[in-house]
N, C-alpha and C positions, 0 to 999 in steps of 0.2 A: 905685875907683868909689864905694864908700862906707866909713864905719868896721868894722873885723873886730874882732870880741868877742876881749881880749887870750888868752882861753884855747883860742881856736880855732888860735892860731899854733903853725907848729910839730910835727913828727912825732917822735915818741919809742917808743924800743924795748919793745916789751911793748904797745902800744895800737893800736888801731885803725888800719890805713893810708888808713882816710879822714881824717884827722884833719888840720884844716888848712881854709884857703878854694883852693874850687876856682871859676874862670870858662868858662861858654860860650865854646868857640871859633866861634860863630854868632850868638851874640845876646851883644853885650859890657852888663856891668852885670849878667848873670843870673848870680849867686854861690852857689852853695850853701857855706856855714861848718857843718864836723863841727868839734864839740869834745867833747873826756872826756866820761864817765860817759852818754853816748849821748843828748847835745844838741845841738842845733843851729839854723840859719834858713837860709831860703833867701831872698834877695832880687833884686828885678829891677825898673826902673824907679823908684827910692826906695821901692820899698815892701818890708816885708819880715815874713815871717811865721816863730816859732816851731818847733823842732818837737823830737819824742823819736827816736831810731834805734836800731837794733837791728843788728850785723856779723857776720856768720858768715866771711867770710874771702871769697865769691864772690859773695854777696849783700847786700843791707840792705834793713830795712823801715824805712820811713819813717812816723809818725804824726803830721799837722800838729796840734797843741795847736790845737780847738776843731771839728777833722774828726769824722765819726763814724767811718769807716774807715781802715786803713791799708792801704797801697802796700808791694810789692816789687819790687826791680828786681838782676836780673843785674847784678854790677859787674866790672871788669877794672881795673888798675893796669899803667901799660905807660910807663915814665920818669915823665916828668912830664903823663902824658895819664892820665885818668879817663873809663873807657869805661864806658853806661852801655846799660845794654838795657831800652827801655820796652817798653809791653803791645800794641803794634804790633810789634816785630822789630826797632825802628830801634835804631842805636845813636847815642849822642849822648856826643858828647867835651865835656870838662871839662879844663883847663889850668890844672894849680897855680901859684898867685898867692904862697901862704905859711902 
């Protein structure tokens, strides 16, 4: 859908299992890219905004560079599906792309 930051490719032992671009399997084009040292973007529609994250192993917080607050969200890793639990109860799948 659009370019992935080259250090966002890619899952390597010892880091993060977010790590990689992951796709909405409902909204195509809506990418969130984890890359090292807990950076990232999320994009959707050609736009795409920055941000800093944080992984404990069940969770991650999210800080969009230029938000005043940050986000957390419940995660799950299940094959290639990225389950994610927003601050409604919903869960919302994520399909790794790479």
């Amino acid at each position: 859908p659009f370019g992935y930051p080259r250090s966002c490719r890619g899952r390597s032992l010892g880091v993060s299992k977010l790590i990689g671009s992951w796709e909405s399997s409902i909204f195509r084009g809506a990418v969130y890219n984890f890359c090292e040292h807990g950076k990232g973007s999320y994009g959707f529609l050609g736009a795409s905004k920055e941000f800093e994250y944080t992984d404990n192993g069940t969770s991650v917080t999210i800080h969009f560079i230029g938000d005043f607050a940050s986000s957390e969200f419940a995660y799950q890793i299940k094959g290639n599906k990225l389950l994610i639990s927003d601050s409604f109860g919903s869960v919302n799948t994520y399909i790794y792309i790479e």
